[in-house]
C-alpha positions in Angstrom: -12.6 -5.2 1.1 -13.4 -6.9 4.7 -10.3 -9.0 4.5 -11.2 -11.1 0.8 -8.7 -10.6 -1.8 -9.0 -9.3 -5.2 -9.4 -12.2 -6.7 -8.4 -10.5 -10.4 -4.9 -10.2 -8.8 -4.8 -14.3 -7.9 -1.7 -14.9 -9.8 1.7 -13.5 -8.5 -0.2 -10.6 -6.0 2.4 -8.6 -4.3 0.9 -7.6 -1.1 2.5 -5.5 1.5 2.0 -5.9 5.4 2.7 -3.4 7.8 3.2 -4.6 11.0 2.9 -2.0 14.2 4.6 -2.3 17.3 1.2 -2.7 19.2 0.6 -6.5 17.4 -1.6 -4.5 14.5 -1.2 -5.3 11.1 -2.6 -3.8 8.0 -2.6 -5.5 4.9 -2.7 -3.6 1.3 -3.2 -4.6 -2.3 -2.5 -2.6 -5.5 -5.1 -2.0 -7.7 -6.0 -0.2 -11.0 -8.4 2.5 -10.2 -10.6 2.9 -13.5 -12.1 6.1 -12.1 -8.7 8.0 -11.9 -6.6 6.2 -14.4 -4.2 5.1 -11.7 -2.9 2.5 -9.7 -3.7 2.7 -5.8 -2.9 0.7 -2.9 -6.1 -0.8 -1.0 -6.6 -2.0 2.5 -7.6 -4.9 2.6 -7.5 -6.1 5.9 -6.7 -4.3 9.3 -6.7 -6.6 12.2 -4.3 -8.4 14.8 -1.0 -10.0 13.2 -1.9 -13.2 13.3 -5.4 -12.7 11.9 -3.6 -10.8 8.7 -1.7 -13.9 8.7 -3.9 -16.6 8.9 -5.4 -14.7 5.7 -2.4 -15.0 4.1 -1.9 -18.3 4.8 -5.1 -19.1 3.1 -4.4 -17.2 -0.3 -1.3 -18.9 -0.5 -3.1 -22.0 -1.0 -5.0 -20.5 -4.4 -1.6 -18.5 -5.2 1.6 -20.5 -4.4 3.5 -17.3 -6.3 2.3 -14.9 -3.6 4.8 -11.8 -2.6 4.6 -10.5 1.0 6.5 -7.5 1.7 6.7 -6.4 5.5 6.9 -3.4 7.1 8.0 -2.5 10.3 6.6 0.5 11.4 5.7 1.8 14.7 2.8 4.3 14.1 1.5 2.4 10.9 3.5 4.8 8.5 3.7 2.8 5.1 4.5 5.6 2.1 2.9 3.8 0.2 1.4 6.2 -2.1 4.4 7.4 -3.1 4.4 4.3 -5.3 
């Protein structure tokens, strides 16, 4: 998604951020895949920390309701699809 959230998911988003030891971050965004009938987690951004940051910084001007989980992990492991 080149670091732009899904602007559908304005209102309350929970977005998760997994943060590596390196000073990587990866940012992901639940979605409803039509296709498979499912929801998924999406990357939305991949970058330095403070770049995934400054991004959220910015959405939580249009979503003051915004949910950031963190993760710490140090390869980039996230389970997420186990969700």
């Amino acid at each position: 998604m080149n670091g732009s959230l899904d602007t559908r998911y304005q209102s309350g988003a929970i977005l998760v951020k997994v943060i590596r030891r390196d000073g990587s971050a990866q940012l992901y965004q639940k979605t409803f895949d039509l296709n498979n009938n499912r929801n998924e987690w999406v990357k939305i951004l991949e970058g330095l920390d403070v770049e995934v940051d400054t991004l959220l910084e910015r959405q939580k001007v249009n979503d003051p309701d915004l949910w950031v989980v963190e993760i710490e992990s140090a390869d980039g492991q996230n389970y997420l699809d186990e969700f």
